[in-house]
N, C-alpha and C positions, 0 to 999 in steps of 0.2 A: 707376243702372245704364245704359250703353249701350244701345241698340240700333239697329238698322240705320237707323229714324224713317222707313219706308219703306212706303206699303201694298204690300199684294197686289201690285195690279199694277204699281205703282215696280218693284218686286222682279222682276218678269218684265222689263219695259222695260230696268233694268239688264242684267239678262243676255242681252238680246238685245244690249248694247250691248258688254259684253265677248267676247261670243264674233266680234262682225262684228271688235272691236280684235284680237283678239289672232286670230283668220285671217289680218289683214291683215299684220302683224309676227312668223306662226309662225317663217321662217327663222329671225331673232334667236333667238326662246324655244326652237326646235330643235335652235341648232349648239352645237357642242362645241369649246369655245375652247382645249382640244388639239390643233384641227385650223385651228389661224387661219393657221399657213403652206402647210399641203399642200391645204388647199381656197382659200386666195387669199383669207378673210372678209372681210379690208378693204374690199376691191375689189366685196363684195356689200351696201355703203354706199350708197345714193343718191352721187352725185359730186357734188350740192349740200353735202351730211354732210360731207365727206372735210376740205378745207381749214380750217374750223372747226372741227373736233374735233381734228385730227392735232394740234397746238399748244395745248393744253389744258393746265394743270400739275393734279397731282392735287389739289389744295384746289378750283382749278376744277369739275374731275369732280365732286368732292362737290355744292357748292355748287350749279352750274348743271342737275346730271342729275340727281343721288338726293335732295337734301334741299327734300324740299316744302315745307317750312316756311321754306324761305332764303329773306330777304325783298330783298335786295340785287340787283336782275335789268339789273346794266350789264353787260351781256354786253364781253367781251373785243372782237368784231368780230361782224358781221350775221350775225345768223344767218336762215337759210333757215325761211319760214313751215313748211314740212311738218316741221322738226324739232320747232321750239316747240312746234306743234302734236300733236306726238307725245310728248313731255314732259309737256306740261298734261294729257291725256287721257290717259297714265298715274295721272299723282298723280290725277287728277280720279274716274277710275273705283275705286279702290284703299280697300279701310274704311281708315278712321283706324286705326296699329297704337298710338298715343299711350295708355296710359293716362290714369286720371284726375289721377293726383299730376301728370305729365308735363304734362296740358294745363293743367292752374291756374298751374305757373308754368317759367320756363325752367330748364334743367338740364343741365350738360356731363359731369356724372357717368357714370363710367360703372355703378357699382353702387347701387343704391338707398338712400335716407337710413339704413335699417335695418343697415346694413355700414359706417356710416361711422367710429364706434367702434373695430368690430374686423373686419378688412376678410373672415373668413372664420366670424363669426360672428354671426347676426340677431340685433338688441336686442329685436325683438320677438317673437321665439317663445324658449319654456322650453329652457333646458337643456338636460333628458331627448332631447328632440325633437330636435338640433341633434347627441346621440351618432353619427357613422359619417354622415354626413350631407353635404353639399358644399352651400356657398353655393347656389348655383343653385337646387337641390331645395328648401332651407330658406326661400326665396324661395315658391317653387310651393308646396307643402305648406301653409305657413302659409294665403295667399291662398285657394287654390283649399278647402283645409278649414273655412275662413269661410262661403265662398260656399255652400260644401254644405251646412253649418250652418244659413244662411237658409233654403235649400229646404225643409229637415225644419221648420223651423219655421211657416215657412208651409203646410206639405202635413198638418202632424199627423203626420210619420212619420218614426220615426228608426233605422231600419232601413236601412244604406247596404251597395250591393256593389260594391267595388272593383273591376275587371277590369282585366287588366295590374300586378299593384299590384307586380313584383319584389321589393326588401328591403321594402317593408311601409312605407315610412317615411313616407305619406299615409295608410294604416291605421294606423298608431299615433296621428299627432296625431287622424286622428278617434274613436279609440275611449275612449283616457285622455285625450287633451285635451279634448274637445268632448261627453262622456260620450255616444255615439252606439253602435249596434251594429252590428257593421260584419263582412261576411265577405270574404274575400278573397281572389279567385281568379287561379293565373297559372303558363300553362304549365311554366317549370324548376321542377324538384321543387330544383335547389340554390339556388335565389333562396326559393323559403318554408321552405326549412329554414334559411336564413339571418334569415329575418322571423322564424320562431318562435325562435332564439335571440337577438335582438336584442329580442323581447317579455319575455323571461325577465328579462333584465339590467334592462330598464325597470321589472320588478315589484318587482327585486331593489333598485333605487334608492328606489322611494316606500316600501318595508318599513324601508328605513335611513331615508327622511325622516321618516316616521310615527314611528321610535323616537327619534328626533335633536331632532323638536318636541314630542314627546306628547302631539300632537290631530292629527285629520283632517288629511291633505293636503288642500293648494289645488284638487289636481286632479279635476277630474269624472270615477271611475272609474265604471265602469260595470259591469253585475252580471255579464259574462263577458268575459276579453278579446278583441281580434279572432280569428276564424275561419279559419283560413287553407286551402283548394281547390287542389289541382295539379290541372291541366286546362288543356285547350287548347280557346279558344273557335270551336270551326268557324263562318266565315262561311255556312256553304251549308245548315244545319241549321237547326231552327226555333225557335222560343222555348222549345213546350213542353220541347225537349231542353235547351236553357240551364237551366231551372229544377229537369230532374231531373239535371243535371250538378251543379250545388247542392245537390243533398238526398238523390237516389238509393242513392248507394251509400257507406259508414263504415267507415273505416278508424281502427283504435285505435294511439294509440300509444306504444312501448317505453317511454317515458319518463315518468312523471307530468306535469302540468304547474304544475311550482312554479317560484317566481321562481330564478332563477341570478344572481348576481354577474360583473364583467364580467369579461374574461378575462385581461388585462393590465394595467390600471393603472385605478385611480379614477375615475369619471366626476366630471368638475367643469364648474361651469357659471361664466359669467361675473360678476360682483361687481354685486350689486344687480339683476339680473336677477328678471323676473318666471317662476316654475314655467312657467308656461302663460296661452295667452289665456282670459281672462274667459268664462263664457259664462251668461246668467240663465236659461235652462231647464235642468230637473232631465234626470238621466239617463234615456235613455228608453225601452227597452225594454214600456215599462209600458203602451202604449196599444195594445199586440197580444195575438191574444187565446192561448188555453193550448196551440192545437194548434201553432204555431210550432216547435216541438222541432226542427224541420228545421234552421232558423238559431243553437239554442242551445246551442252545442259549446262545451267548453274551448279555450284557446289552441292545446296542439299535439294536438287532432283534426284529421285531415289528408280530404279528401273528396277522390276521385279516381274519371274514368271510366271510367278505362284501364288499366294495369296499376298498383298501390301504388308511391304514391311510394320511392325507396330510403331505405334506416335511416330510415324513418318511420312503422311499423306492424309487426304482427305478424299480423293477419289481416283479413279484410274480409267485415262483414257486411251482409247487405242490408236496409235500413230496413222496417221491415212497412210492410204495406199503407196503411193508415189513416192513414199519416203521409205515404204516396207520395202520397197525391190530389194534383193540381196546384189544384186548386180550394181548398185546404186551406193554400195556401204564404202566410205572410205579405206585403204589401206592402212596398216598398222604392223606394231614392231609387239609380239608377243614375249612378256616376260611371266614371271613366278620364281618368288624368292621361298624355296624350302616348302615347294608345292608337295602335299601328303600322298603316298602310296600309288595310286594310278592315276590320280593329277600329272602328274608329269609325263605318262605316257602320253595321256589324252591332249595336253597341248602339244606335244610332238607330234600325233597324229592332225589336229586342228593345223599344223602348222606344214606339216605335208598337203594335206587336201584341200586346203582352205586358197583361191587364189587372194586372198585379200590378205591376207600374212605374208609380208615381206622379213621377216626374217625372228629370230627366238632365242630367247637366254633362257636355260633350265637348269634350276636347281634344285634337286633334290632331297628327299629325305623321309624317314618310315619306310623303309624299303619290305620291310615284315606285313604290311598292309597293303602291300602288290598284290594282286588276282594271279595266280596259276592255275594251269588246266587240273591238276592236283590238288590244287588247293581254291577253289573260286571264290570263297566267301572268307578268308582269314579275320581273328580277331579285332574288333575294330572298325571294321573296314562298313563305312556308309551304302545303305541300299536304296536303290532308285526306288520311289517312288512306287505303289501298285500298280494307279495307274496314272501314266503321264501326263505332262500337259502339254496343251496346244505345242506345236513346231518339236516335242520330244520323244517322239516315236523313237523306240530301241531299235536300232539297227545293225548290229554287230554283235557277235561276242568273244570279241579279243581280249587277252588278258594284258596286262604291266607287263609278264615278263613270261617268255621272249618275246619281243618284237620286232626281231627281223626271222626271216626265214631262215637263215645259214645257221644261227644258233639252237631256231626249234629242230633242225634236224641234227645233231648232236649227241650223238652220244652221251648219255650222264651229265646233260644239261640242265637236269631240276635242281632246284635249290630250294629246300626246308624253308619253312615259316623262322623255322629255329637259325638258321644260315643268315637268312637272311635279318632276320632281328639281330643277328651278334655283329652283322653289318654295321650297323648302325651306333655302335660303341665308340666312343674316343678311346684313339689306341693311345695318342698322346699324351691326354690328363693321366690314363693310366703308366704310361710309362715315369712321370713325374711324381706319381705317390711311390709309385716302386723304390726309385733312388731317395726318396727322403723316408723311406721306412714310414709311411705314412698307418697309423690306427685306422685308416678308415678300410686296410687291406682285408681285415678279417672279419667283416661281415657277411663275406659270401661263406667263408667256415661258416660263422653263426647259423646260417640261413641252411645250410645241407645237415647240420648238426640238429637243429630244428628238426628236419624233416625225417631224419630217424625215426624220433620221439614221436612223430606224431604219426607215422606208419604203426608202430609198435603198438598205439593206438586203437587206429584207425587205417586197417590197409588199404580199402579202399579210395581212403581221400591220398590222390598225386597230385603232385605241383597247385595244393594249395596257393590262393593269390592273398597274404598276410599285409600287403601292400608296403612300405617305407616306413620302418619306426625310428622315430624322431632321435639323431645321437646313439644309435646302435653300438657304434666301436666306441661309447665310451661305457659301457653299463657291461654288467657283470651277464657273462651265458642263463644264469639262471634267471635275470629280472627282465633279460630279451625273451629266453622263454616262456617265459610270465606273460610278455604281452605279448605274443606272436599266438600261446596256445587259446588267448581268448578272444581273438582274431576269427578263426576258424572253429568258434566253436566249440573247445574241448577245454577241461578245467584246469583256470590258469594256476593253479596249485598243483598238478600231475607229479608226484613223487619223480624225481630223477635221479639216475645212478651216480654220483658224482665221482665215482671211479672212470666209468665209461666218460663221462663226461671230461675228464684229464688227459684223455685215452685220447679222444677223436680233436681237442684242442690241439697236440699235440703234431698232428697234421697238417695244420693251417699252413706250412710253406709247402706240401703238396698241390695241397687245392689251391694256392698263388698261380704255382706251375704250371698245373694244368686249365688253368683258366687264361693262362696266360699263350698256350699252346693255341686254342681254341681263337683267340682275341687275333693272334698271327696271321690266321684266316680273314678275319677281317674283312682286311683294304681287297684283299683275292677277290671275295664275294663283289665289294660293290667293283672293283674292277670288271668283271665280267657283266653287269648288269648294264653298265654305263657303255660300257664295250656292245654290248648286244645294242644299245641305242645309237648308238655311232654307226654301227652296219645299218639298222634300220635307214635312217637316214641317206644313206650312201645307197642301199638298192633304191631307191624312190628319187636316186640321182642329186643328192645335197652332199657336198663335204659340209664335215663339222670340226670343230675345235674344241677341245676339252682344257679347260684352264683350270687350277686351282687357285683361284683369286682371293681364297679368304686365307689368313693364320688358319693352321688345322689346329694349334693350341689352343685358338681363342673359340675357334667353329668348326668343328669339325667334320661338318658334311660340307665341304668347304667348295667343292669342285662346280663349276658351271658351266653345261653345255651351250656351246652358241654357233649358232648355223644363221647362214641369211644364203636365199634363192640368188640364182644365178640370174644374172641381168636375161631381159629377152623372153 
């Protein structure tokens, strides 16, 4: 398993070292490569930068800027020591995003050995698992289900709570694949009424396998299936309130919970496929003791702290006492796959303060919908509640990022809405349309080329949201203009210079470059963000491990934080 291989104070010196880099190079991770002709970016290049990069072809860009691994460094013409020097100490400060498969040996693939049979099907995870499912997730689930699978094994405790878990499809492989018990909680009440009929259909397949082999499935069922919680986890409320958001309040519901068949057509799996991954511990529920009742619902009991989920119950009653104790709540292994913006803080902290949290996998993502002291409320980003309910009194106001103390004291430690949203790019996919000279590169011209026009306009309106037009890089500037100007509002006939418009085309491997300068930053970004959760951890006395367990080709928020308390 990775880890950072860094002590204590490695870990602090690092982050002193990214926040002095990335202060130095904020413009870059600030601008908005929308605005590369109405603010002039180019031209906010060192004038050493300009001549050397302006003539770049994009295999170059790849090669010489984003791939650290590219071992070929005859550079085209001389380049300026402050650029190289701004290259290397990118790649240099940045974790490895390389898996392990990745670094044993080379690979131009872009999907993982596991797709290479059937490009939308995993060879190595069952069937069942892979129902309503998309390569990508079937990738994560597998992986990250393994990994949580260790923790339990190693902690003695296989009591897992999903948070964020949407259609369930990481709660399913752990509860039937991995015989684990697993509750699972997550804001849209129509995303777990979709996981509890997607659990149905799963029961409905192994009752047909069980009658089709007549003996036991392969699969590790476990003695109830997953759990599933509509709730919404307030970052500003306290543990105790998470765990009686968990257990507090029951709601019954309309429906039995018996297996259902699917709804449309046959579930089938691929030929010679294995059910499910292997797993040599019994199911386990069995090493907690009789008061747990809190965690041991059927499939579609639904727990909610707010109002009942819709067409999910009939009435709601309140757990007695004697089952409320928090001191009473069984131990559990906290995960979150691609938990959004200060979700992930909030279970690192849940998973410090909490004694009932024996140990945490964090995965991240949205890093632009973090809370800063500078920034509290960013785009997007959900708001508690006016006023709370029962057990969610607001009691802090910590933000996502930083969360350890050594980094809020820091020097040029803030990081942009802007920084951090360009975090969250795949530098990878980019790097692959680079080298195939990919059309889809000059949309972002498109989109600053736009934005001219519609200044010239309209000064007032910046960084218009035009939102995604459909096949962009294949439509001619003027029929994107066309629907972009009537997007925002302004006539999508607006007379345009088609001179000028020749003019500023003729740029587009500029604005490649300098988006591509910007992108370098990247891995920086979340490297210090992940970084500042690692320290966090470590003052509050946890080492942690930072592994990159996904393809960053396939997923590129790819890395998972995993910590589990010290025995004692």
């Amino acid at each position: 398993m990775f880890t950072t291989g860094l002590s204590s104070e490695q870990q602090r010196e690092l982050a002193r070292s990214l926040t002095t880099f990335l202060s130095l190079y904020s413009h870059l991770s600030d601008s908005y490569i929308i605005e590369f002709f109405t603010e002039d970016l180019w031209h906010t290049l060192p004038s050493s930068w300009q001549p050397v990069l302006q003539d770049l072809s994009y295999p170059q860009v790849a090669d010489f800027l984003l791939d650290a691994a590219h071992g070929d460094r005859r550079y085209p013409s001389v380049w300026p020591l402050s650029l190289l020097a701004f290259r290397a100490t990118a790649h240099a400060l940045a974790f490895p995003r390389e898996c392990r498969e990745q670094r044993s040996k080379a690979t131009t693939s872009v999907k993982p050995e596991e797709f290479i049979e059937n490009q939308s099907q995993s060879s190595l995870l069952g069937h069942i698992f892979r129902k309503h499912v998309k390569p990508k997730k079937q990738h994560e689930i597998r992986k990250l289900g393994m990994l949580v699978k260790q923790l339990c094994d190693q902690t003695e405790c296989y009591r897992v709570v999903d948070v964020g878990s949407g259609q369930g499809h990481l709660t399913r492989f752990l509860s039937f694949g991995l015989g684990l018990s697993v509750t699972a909680i997550e804001a849209d009440h129509n995303l777990v009424a979709m996981a509890s009929k997607f659990d149905g259909q799963l029961m409905w397949v192994l009752e047909k396998e069980k009658q089709k082999k007549n003996r036991s499935s392969q699969l590790a069922v476990t003695q109830s299936s997953p759990r599933h919680v509509t709730g919404w986890v307030n970052p500003k409320a306290s543990w105790e309130a998470f765990i009686k958001q968990l257990s507090s309040v029951r709601c019954v519901s309309e429906s039995p919970p018996t297996p259902s068949g699917p709804s449309k057509k046959k579930l089938r799996g691929s030929k010679g496929q294995a059910d499910v991954a292997q797993t040599s511990s019994p199911p386990g529920p069995t090493d907690c003791d009789a008061r747990s009742q809190d965690f041991e619902m059927t499939s579609q009991e639904h727990l909610t702290t707010n109002e009942p989920a819709k067409n999910s119950c009939t009435c709601v009653q309140p757990v007695p006492q004697e089952e409320n104790d928090l001191r009473d709540c069984p131990d559990f292994v906290l995960t979150g796959l691609h938990a959004c913006g200060d979700l992930s803080a909030t279970l690192l902290r849940h998973f410090v303060n909490c004694p009932h949290v024996r140990a945490i996998t964090s995965v991240a993502c949205c890093y632009m919908k973090i809370t800063t002291k500078e920034n509290p409320t960013p785009p997007g980003l959900v708001q508690p509640p006016a006023s709370p309910s029962p057990g969610q009194e607001l009691i802090h106001t910590e933000f996502g990022y930083p969360m350890s103390s050594w980094v809020q004291r820091l020097p040029g430690h803030q990081l942009s809405y802007k920084a951090r949203e360009g975090a969250c790019h795949a530098v990878e996919d980019y790097v692959r349309r680079l080298r195939e000279g990919s059309q889809l590169l000059r949309t972002h011209c498109y989109r600053a080329m736009l934005e001219t026009f519609i200044r010239d306009t309209r000064p007032d309106l910046r960084r218009a949201g035009i939102q995604t037009i459909k096949k962009a890089h294949l439509l001619p500037f003027t029929e994107y203009a066309r629907l972009g100007l009537a997007r925002v509002g302004l006539p999508p006939e607006l007379p345009l210079d088609l001179e000028r418009v020749e003019a500023l085309l003729k740029q587009q491997g500029r604005v490649v470059v300098y988006f591509s300068l910007a992108l370098l930053l990247a891995p920086v970004v979340e490297t210090l963000v992940l970084l500042d959760r690692i320290i966090y951890l470590q003052e509050n006395g946890v080492e942690s491990q930072l592994v990159p367990l996904f393809d960053p080709n396939f997923s590129p928020r790819n890395f998972v934080l995993v910590a589990q308390k010290p025995c004692g």
